[in-house]
C-alpha positions as CSV (number, residue, x, y, z in Angstrom):
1,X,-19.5,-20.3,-61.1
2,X,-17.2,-22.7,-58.8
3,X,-18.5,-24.8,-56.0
4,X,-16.3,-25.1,-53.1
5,X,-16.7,-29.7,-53.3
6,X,-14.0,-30.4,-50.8
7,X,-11.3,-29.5,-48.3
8,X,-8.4,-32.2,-48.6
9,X,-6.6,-32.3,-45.0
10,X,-3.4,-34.3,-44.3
11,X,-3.5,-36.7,-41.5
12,X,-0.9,-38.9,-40.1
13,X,-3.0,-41.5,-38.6
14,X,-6.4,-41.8,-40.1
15,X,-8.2,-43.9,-37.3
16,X,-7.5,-40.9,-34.9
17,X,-8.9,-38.3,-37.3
18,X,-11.7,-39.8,-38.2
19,X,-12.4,-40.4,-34.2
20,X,-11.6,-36.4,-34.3
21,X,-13.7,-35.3,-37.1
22,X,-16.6,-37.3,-36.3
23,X,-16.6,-36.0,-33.2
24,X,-16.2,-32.6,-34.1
25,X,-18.6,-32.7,-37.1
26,X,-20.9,-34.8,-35.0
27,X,-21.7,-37.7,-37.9
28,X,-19.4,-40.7,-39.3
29,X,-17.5,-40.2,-42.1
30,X,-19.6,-42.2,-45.3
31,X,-16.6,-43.1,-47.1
32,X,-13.0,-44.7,-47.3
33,X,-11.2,-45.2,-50.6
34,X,-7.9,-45.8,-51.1
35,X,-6.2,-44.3,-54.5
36,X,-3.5,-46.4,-55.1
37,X,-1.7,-43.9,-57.9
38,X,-1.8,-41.1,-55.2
39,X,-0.5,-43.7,-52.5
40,X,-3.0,-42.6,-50.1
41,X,-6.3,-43.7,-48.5
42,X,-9.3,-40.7,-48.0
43,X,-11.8,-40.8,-45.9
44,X,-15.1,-38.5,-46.6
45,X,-17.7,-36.0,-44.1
46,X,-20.2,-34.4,-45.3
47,X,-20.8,-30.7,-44.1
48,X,-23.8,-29.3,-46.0
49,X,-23.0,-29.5,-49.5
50,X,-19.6,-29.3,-49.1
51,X,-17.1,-32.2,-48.2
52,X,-14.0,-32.8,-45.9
53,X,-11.4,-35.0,-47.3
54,X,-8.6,-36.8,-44.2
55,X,-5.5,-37.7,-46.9
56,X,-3.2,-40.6,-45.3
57,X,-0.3,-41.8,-47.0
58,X,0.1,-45.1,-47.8
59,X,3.2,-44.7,-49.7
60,X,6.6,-42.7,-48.2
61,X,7.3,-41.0,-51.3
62,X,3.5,-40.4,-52.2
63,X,2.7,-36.4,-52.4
64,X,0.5,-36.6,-49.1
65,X,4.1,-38.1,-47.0
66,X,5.8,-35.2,-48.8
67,X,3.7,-32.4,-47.7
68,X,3.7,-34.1,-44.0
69,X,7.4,-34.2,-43.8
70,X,7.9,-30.3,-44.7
71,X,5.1,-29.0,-42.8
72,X,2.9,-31.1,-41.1
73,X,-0.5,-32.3,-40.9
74,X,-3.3,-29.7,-41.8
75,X,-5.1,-28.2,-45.1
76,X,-3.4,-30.1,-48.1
77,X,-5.7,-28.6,-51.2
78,X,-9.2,-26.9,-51.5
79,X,-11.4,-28.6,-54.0
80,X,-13.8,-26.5,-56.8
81,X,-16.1,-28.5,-58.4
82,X,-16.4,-27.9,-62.5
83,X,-18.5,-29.1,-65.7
84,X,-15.6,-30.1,-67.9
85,X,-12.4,-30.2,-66.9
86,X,-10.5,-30.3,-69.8
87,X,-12.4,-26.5,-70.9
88,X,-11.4,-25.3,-67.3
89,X,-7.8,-26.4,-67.6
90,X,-7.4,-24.8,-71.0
91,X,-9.2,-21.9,-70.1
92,X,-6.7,-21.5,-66.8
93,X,-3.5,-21.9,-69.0
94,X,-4.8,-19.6,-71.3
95,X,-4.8,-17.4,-68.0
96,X,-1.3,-18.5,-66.9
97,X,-2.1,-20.8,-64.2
98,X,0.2,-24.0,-64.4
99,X,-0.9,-27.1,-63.5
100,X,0.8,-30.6,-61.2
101,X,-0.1,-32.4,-64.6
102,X,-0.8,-32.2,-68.0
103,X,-3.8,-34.1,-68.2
104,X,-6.4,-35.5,-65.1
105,X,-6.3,-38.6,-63.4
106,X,-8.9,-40.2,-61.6
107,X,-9.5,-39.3,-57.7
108,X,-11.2,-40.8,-55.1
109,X,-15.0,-40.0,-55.0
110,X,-15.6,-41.1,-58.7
111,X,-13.9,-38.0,-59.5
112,X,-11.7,-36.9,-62.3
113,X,-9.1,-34.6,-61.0
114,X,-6.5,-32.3,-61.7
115,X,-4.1,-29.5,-59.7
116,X,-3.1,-26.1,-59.9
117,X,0.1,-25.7,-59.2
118,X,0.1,-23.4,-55.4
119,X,2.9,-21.4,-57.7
120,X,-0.1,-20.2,-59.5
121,X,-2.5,-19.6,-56.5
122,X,-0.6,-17.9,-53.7
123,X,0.8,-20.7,-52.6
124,X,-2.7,-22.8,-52.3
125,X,-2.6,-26.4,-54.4
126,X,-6.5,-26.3,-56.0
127,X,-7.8,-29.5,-57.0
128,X,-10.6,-29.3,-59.7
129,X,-12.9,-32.0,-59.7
130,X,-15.6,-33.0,-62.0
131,X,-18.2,-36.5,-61.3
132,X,-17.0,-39.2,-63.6
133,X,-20.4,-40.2,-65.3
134,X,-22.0,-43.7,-64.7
């Protein structure tokens, strides 16, 4: 069974959401990371078990710029937390699903991450996550 682990939302200027979303969630965000292969910088809330992730570009061409550009800041990619990747990817090509990669990368969040292609989910970009282990 998936766990919903994040919602990944675009932002423009990450200062301003974070003033936005700590307001509205009514804690701090814990946690800024930058992932420099994603050209981006994330910032983390914690809502119950679940987790909202503000995306800001860092890099024009980066995928997080893109998705700004063509339409605007708001929900970039829904999250589902797995065991091992690597079985769910197979298992979902064995289903069809296609995928932004061939093979995961590692995310913020000591995560190791990979996407479904929205193609292959009604238009929605999933991210699957799974902890990296210490």
């Amino acid at each position: 069974m998936l766990k919903i682990e994040h919602i990944g939302i675009a932002v423009e200027d990450l200062k301003a959401a974070n003033e936005l979303y700590k307001n509205l969630l009514g804690s701090e965000h814990y946690k800024e990371e930058a992932v420099e292969i994603e050209g981006v910088v994330t910032s983390f809330f914690k809502v119950g078990d679940t987790k909202i992730e503000l995306l800001k570009a860092t890099d024009p061409d980066s995928p997080i710029a893109k998705f700004i550009e063509h339409r605007g800041q708001g929900i970039h990619h829904i999250a589902f937390e797995v065991q091992d990747i690597l079985v769910e990817m197979d298992r979902l090509k064995k289903l069809g699903f296609t995928f932004t990669k061939d093979t995961p990368s590692r995310g913020a969040d000591n995560k190791l991450v990979c996407f479904v292609h929205p193609r292959s989910a009604n238009g929605v970009l999933i991210e699957l996550c799974q902890e990296i282990p210490a």
